[in-house]
DSSP file (Angstrom, degrees, kcal/mol; ACC not computed):
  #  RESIDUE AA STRUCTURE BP1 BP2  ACC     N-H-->O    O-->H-N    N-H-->O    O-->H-N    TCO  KAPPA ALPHA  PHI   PSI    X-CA   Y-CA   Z-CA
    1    1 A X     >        0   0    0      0, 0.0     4,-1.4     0, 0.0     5,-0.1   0.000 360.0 360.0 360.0 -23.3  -15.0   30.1  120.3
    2    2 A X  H  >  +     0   0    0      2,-0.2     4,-2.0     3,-0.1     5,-0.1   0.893 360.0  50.3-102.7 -39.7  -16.8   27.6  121.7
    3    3 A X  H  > S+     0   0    0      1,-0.2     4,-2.6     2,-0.2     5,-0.2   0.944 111.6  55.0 -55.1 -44.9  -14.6   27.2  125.2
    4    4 A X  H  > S+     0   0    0      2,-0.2     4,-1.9     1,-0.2    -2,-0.2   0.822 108.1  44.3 -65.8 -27.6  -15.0   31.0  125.5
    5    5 A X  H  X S+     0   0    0     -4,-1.4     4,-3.6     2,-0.2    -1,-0.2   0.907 114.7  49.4 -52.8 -46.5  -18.8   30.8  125.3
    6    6 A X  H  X S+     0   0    0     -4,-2.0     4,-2.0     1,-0.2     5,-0.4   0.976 111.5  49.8 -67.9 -56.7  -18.7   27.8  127.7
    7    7 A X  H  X S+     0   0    0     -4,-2.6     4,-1.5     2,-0.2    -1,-0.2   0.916 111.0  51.1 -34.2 -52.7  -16.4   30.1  130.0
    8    8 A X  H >X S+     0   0    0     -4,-1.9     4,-2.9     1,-0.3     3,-0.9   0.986 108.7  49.5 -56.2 -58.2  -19.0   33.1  129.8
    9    9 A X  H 3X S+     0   0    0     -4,-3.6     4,-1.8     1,-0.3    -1,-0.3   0.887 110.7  51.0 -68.1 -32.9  -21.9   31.1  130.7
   10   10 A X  H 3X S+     0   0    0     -4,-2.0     4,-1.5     1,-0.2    -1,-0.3   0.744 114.4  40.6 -44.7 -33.5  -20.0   29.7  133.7
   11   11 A X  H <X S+     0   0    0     -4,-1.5     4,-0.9    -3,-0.9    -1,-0.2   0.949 115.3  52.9 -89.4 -20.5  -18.9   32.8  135.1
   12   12 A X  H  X S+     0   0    0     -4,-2.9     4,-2.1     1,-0.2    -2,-0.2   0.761 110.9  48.1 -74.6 -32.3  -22.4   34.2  134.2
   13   13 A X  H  X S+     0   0    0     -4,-1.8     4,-0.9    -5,-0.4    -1,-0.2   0.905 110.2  51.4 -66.2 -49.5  -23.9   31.2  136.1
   14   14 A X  H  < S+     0   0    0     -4,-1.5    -2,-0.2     1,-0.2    -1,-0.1   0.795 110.6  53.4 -62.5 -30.8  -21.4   31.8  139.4
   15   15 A X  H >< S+     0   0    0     -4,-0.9     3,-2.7     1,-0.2    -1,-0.2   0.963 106.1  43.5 -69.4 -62.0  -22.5   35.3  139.5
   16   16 A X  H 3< S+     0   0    0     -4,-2.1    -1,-0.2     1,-0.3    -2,-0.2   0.515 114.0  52.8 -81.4   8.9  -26.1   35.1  139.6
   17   17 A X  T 3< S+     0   0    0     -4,-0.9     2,-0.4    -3,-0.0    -1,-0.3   0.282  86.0 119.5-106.9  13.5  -25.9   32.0  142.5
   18   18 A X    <   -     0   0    0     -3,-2.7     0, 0.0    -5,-0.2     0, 0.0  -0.761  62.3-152.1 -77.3 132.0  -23.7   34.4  144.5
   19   19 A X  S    S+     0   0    0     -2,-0.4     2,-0.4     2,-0.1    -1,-0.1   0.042  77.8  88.4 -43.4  -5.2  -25.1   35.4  148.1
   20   20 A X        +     0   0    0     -5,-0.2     2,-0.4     0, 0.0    -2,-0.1  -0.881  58.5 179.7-122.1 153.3  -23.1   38.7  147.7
   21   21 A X        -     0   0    0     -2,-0.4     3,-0.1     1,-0.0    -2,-0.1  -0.990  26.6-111.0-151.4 108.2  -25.0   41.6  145.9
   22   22 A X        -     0   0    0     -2,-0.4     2,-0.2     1,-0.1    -1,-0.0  -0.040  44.2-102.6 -30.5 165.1  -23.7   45.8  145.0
   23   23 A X        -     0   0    0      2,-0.0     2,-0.3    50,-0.0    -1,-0.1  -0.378  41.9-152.4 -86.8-166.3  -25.3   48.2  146.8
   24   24 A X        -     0   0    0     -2,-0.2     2,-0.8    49,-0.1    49,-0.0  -0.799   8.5-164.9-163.3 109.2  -28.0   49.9  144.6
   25   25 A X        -     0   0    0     -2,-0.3     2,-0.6     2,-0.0    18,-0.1  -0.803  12.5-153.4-121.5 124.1  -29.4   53.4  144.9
   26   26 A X        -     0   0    0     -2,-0.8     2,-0.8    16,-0.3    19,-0.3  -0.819   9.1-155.6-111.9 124.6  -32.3   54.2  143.3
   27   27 A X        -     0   0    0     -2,-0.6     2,-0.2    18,-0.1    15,-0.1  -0.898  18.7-158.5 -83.8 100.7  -33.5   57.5  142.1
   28   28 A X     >  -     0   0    0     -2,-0.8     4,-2.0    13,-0.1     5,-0.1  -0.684  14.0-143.3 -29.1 122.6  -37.1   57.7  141.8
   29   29 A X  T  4 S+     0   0    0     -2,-0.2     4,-0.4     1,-0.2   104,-0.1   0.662 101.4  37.9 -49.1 -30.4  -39.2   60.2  139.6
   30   30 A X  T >> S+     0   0    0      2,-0.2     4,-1.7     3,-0.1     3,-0.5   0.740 114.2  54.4-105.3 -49.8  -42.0   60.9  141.6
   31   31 A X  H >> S+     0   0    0      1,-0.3     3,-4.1     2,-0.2     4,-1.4   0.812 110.4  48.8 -40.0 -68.2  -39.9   60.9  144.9
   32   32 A X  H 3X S+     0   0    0     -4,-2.0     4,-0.8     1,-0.3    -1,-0.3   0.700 109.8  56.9 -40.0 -28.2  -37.6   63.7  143.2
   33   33 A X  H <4 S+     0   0    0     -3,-0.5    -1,-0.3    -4,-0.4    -2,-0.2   0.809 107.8  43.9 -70.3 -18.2  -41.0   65.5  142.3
   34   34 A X  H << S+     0   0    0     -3,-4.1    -2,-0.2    -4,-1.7    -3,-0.1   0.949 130.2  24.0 -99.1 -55.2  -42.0   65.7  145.6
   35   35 A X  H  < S-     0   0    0     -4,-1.4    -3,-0.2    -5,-0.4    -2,-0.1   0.682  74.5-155.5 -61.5 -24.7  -38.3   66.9  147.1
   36   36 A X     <  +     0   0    0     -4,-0.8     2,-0.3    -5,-0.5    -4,-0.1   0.934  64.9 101.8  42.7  42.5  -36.8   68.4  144.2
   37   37 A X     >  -     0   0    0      1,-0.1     4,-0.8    98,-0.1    -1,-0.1  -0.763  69.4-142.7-166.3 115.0  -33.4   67.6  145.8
   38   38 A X  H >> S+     0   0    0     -2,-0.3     4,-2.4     2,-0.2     3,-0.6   0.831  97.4  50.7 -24.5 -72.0  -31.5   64.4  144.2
   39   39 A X  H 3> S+     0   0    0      1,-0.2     4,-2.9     2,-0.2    -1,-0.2   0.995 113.1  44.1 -41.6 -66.1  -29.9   63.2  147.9
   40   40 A X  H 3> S+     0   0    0      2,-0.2     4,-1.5     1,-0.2    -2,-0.2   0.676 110.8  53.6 -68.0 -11.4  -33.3   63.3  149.8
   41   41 A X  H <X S+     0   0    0     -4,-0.8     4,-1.2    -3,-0.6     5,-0.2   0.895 113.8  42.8-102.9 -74.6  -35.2   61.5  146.8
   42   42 A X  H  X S+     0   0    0     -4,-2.4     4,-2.5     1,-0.2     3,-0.3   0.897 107.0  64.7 -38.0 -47.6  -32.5   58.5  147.0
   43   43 A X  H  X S+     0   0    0     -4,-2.9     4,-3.4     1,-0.3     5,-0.4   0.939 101.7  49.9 -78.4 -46.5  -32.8   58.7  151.0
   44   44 A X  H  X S+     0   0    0     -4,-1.5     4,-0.9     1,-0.2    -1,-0.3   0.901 113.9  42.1 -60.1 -34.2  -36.6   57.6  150.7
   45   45 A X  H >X S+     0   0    0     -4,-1.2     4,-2.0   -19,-0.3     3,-0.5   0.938 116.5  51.9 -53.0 -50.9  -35.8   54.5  148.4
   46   46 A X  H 3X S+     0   0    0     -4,-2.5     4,-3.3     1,-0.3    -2,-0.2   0.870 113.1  41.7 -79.7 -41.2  -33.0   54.0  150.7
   47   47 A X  H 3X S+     0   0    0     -4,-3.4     4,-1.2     2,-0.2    67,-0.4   0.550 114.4  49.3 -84.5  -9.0  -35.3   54.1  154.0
   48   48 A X  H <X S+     0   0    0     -4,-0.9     4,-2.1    -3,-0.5     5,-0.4   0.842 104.5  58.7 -88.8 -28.9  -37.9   52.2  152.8
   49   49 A X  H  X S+     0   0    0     -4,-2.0     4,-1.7     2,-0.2    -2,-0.2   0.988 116.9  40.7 -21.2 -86.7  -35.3   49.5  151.5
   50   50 A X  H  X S+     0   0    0     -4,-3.3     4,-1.5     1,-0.2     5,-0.4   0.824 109.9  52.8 -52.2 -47.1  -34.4   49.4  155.1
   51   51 A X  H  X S+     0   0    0     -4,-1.2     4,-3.4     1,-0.2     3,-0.4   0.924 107.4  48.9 -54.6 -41.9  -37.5   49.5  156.9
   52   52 A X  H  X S+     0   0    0     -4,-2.1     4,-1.8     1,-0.2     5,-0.4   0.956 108.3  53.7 -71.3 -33.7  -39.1   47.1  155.4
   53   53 A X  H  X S+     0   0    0     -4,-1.7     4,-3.2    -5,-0.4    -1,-0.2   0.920 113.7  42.6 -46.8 -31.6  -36.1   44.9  156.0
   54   54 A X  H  X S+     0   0    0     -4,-1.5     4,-2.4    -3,-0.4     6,-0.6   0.844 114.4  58.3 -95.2 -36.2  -36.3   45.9  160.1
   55   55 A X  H >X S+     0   0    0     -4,-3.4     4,-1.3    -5,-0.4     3,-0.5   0.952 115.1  33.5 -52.5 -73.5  -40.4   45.3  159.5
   56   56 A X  H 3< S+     0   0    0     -4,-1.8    -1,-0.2    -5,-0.3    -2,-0.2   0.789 133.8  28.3 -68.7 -38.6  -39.7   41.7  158.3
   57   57 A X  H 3< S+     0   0    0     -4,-3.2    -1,-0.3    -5,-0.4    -2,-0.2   0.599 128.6  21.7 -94.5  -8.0  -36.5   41.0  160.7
   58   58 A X  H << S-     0   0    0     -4,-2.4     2,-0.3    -3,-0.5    -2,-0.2  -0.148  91.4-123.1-160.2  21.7  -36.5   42.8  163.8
   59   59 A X  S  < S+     0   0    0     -4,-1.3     2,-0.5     2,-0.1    -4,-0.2   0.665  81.7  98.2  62.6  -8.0  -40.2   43.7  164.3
   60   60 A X        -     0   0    0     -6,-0.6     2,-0.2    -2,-0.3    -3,-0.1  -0.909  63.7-151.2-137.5 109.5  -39.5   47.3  164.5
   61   61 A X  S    S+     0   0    0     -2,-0.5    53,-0.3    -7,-0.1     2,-0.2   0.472  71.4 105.4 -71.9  19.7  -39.8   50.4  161.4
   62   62 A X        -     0   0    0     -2,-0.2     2,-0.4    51,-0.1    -2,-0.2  -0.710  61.3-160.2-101.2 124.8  -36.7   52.6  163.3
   63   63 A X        -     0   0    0     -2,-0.2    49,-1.9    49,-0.1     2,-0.9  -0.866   5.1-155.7-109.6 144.7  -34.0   51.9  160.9
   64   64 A X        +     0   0    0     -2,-0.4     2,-0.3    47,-0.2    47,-0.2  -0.921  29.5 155.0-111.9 121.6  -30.5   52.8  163.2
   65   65 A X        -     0   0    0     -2,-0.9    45,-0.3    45,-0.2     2,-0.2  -0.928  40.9-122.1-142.6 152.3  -27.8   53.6  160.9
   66   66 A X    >>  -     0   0    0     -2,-0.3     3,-1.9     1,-0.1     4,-0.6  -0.509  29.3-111.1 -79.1 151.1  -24.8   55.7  161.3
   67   67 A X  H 3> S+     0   0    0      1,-0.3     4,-1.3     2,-0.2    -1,-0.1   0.743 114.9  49.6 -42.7 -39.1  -24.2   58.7  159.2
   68   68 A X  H 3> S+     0   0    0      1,-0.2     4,-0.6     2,-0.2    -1,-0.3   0.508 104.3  68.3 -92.8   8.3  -21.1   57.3  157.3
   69   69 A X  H <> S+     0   0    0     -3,-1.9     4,-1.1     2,-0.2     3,-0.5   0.879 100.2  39.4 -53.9 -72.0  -23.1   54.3  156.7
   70   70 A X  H  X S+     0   0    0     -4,-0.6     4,-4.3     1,-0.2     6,-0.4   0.936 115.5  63.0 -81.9 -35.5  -25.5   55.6  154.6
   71   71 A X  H  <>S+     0   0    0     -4,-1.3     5,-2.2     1,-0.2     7,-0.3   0.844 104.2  45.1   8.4 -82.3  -22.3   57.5  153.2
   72   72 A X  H ><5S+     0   0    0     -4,-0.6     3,-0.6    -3,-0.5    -1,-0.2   0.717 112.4  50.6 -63.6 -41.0  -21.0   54.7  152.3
   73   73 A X  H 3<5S+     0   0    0     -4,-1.1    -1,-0.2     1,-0.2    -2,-0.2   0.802 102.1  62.3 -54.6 -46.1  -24.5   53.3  150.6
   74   74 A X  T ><5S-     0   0    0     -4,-4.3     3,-1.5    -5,-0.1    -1,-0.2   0.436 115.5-125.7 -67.7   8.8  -24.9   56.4  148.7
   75   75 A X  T < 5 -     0   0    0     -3,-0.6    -3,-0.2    -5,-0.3    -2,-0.1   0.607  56.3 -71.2  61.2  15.7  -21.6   55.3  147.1
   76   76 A X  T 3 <S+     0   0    0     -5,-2.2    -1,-0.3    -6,-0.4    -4,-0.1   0.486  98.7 132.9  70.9  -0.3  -20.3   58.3  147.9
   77   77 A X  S <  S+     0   0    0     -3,-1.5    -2,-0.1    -6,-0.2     2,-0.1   0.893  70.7  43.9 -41.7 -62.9  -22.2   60.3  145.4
   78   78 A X  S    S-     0   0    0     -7,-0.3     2,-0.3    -4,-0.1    70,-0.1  -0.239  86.4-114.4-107.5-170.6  -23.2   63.2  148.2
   79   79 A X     >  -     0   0    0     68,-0.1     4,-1.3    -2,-0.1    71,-0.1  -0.722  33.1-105.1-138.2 140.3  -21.1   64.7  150.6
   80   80 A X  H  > S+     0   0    0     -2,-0.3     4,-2.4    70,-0.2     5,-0.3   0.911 125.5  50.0 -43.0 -45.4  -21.9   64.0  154.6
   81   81 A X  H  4 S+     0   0    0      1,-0.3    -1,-0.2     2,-0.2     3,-0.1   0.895 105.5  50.0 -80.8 -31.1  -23.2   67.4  154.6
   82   82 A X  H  > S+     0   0    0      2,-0.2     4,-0.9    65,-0.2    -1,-0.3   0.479 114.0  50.2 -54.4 -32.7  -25.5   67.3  151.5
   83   83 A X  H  X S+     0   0    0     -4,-1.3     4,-1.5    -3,-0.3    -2,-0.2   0.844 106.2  51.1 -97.7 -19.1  -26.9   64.2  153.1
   84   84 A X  H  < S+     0   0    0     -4,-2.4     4,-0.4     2,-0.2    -2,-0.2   0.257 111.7  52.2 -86.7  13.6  -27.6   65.8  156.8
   85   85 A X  H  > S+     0   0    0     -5,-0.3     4,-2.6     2,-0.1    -2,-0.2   0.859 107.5  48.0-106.8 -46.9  -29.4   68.5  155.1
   86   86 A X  H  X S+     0   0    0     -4,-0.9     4,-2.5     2,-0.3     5,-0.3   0.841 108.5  57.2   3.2 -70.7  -31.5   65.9  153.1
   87   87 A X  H  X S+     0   0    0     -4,-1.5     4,-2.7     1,-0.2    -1,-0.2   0.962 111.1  43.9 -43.8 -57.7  -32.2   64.1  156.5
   88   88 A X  H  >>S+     0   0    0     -4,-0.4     4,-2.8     1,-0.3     5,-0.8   0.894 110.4  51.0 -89.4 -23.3  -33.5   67.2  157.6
   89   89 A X  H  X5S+     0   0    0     -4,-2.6     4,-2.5     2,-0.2     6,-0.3   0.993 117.6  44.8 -33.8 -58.4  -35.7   68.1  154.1
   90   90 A X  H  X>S+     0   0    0     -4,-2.5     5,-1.9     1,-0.2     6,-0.6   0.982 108.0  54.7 -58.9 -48.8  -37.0   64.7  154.7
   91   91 A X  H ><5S+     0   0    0     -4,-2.7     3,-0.5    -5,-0.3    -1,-0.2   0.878 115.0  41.8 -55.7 -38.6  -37.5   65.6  158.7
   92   92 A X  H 3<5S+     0   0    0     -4,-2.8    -1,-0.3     1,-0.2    -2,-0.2   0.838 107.1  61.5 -73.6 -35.3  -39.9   69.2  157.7
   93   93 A X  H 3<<S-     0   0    0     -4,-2.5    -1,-0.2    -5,-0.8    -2,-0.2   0.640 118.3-117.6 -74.9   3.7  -41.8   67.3  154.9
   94   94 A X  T <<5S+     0   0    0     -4,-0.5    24,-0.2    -3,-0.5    -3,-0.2   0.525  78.9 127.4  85.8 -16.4  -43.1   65.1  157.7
   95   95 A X      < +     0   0    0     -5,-1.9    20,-3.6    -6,-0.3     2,-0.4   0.944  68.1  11.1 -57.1 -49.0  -41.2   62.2  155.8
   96   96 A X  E     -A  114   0A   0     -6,-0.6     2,-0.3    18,-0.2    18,-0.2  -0.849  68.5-142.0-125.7 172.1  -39.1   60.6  158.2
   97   97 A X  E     -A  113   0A   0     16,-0.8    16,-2.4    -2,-0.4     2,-0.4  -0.997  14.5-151.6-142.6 139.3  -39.1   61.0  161.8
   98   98 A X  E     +A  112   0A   0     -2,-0.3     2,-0.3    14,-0.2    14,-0.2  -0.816  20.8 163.6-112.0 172.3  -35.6   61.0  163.9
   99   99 A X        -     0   0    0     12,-1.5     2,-0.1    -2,-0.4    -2,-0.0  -0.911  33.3-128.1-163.0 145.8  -35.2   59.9  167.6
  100  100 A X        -     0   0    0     -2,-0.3     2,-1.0     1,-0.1    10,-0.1  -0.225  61.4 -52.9 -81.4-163.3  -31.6   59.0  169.3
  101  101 A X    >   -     0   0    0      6,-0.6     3,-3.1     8,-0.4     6,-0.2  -0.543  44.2-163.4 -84.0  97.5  -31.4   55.6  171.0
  102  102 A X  T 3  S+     0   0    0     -2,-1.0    -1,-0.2     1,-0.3     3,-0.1   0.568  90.7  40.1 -32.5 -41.2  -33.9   54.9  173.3
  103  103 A X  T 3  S+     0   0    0      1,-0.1    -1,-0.3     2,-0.1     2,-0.2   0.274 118.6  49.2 -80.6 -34.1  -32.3   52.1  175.0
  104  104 A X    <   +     0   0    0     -3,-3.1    -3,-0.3     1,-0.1     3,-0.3  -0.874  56.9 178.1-122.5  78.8  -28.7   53.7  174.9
  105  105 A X  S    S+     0   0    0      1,-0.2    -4,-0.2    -2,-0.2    -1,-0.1   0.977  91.6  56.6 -54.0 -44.0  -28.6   57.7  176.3
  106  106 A X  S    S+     0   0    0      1,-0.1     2,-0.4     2,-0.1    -1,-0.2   0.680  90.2  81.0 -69.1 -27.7  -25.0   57.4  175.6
  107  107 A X        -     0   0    0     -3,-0.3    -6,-0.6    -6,-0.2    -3,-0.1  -0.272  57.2-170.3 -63.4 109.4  -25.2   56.3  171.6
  108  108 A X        +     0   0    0     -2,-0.4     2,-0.2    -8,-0.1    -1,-0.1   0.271  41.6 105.8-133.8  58.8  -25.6   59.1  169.5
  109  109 A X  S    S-     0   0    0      1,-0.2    -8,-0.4   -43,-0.0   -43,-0.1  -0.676  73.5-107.1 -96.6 162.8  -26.4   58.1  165.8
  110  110 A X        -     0   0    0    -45,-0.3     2,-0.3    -2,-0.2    -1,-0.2   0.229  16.0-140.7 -78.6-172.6  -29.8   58.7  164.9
  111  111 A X        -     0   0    0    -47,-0.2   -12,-1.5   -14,-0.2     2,-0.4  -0.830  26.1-153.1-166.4 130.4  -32.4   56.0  164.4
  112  112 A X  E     -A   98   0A   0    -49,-1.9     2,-0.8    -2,-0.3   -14,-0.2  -0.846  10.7-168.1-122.4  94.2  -35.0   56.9  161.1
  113  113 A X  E     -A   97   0A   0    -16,-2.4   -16,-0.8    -2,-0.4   -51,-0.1  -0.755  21.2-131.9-116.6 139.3  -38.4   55.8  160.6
  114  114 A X  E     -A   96   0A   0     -2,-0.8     2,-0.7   -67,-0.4   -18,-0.2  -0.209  17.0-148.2 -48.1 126.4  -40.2   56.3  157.1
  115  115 A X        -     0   0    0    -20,-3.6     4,-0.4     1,-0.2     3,-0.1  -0.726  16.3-173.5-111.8  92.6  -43.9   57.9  157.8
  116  116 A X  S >> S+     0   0    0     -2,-0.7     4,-4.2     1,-0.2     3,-0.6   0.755  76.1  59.5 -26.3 -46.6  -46.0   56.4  154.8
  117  117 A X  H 3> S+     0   0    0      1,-0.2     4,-2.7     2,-0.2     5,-0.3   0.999 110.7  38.7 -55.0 -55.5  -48.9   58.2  155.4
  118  118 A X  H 3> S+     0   0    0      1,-0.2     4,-0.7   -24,-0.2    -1,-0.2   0.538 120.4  48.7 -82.5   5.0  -47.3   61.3  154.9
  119  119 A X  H <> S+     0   0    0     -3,-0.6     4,-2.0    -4,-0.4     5,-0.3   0.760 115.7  42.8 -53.2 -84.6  -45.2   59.6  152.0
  120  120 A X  H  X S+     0   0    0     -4,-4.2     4,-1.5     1,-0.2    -2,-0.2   0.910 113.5  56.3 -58.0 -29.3  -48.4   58.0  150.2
  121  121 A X  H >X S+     0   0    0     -4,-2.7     4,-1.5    -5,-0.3     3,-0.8   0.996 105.7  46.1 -74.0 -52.1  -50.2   61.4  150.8
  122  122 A X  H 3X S+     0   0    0     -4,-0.7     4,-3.5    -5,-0.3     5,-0.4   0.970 110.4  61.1 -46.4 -67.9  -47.6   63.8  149.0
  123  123 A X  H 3< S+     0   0    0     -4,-2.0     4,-0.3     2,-0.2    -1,-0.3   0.622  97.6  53.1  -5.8 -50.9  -47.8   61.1  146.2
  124  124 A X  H X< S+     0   0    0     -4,-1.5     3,-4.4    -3,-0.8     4,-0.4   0.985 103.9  58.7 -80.2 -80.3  -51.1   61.6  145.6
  125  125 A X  H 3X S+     0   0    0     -4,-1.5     4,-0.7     1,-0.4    -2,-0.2   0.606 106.2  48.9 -19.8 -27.1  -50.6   65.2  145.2
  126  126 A X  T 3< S+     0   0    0     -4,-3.5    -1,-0.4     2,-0.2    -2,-0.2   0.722  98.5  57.8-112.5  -1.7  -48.4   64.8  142.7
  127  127 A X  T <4 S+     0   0    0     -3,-4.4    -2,-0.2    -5,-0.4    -1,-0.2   0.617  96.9  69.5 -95.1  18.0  -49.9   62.7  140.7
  128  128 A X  T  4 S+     0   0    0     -4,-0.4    -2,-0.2    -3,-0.0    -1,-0.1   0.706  77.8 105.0 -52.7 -53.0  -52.4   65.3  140.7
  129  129 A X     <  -     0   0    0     -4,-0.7    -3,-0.0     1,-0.2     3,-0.0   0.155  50.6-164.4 -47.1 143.7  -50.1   67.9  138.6
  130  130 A X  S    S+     0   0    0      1,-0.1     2,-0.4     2,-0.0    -1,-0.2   0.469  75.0  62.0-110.3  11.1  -50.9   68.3  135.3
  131  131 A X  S    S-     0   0    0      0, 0.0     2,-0.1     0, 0.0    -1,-0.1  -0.999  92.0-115.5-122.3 142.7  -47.7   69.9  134.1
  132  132 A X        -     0   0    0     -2,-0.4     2,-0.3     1,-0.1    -2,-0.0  -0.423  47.3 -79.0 -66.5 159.3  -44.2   67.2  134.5
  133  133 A X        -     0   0    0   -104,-0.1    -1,-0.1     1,-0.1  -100,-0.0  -0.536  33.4-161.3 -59.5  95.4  -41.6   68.2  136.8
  134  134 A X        +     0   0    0     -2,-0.3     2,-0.3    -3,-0.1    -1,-0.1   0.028  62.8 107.6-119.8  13.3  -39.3   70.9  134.9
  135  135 A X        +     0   0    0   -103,-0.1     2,-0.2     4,-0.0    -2,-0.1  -0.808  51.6 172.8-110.5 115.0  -36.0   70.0  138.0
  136  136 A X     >  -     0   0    0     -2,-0.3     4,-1.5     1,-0.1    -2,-0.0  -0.612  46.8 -97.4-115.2-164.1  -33.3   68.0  136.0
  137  137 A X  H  > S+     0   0    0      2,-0.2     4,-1.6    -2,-0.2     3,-0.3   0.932 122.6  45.9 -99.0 -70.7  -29.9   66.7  136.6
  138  138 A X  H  > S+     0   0    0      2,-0.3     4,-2.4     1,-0.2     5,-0.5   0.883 105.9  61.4-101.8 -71.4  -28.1   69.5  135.0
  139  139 A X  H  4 S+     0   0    0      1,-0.3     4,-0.5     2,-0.2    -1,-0.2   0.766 111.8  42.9 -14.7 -78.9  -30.4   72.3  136.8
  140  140 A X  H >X S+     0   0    0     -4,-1.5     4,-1.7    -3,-0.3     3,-1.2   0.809 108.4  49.4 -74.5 -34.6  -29.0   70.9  140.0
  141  141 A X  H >< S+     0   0    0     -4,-1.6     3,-1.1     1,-0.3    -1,-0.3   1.000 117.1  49.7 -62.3 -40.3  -25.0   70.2  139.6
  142  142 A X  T 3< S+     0   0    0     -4,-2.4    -1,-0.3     1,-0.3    -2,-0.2   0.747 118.8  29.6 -91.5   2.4  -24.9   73.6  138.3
  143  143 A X  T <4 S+     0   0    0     -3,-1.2    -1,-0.3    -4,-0.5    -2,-0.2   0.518 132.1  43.0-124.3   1.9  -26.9   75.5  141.0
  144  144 A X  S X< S+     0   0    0     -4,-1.7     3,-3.5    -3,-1.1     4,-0.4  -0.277  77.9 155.9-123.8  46.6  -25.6   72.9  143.6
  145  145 A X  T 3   +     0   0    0      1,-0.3    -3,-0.1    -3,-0.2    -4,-0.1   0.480  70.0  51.0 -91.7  34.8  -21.8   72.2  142.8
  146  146 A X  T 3  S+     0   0    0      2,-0.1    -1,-0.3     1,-0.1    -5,-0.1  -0.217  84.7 102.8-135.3  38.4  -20.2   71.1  145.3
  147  147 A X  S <  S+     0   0    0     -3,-3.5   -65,-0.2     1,-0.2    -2,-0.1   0.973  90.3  38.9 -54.6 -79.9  -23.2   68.3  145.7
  148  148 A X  S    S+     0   0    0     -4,-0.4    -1,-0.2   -70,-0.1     2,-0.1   0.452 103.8  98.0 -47.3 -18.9  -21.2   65.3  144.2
  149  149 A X              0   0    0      1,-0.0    -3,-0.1   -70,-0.0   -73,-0.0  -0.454 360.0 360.0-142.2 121.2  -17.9   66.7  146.0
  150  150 A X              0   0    0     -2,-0.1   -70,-0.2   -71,-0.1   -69,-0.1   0.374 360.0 360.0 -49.5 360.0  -16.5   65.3  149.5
């Protein structure tokens, strides 16, 4: 009993000094109040994740990733197509802004930067409601089901 304890806490140990990390996709409540669609809710965590990451390394909020990139991030949870309709949810609500590569005419994945203001401002508007958010998880697979799906 007592080597297997000693085993646990060693691997437990190895884990948490490892440099290597899952990804991690986070659903937020109030984001999902403001989109009411699951993908695009995840895509703000996901682009503020990054931006701040491109703030703190690279000076610059346009976060460049290719479309089977974030794919890949979302774990595969949405469908490419479910997630360029998302993009573009995001793109009417004022949420993100897209532009191809300035720098490159020939590259042509998109480049995405978070607009806080218009972010912080919806926010405030919802925490304005006085009735909660009445959009679940069951609502949407069944009136979306071929969300989860490749």
């Amino acid at each position: 009993m007592c080597n297997y304890l000693n085993l646990s806490l060693m691997n437990m140990s190895s884990i948490a000094k490892s440099d290597k990390f899952s990804i991690l996709v986070i659903l937020r409540r109030e984001y999902l109040d403001i989109t009411n669609n699951f993908c695009a809710a995840k895509l703000i965590e996901y682009f503020r994740h990054w931006t701040k990451w491109k703030l703190k390394n690279h000076r610059t909020p346009w976060v460049y990733q290719p479309l089977k990139k974030i794919y890949a991030d979302l774990m595969g949870e949405h469908s490419l197509h479910v997630i360029r309709s998302a993009i573009a949810l995001l793109e009417e609500m004022g949420i993100i802004d897209k532009q191809k590569n300035p720098g490159n005419k020939q590259d042509r994945t998109w480049q995405y930067k978070l607009n806080f203001e218009v972010l912080n401002h919806l926010l405030e508007l919802g925490r304005g409601k006085t009735e909660p958010s009445t959009f679940n998880a069951e609502q949407y697979h069944r009136s979306n089901p071929k969300a989860s799906k490749k």
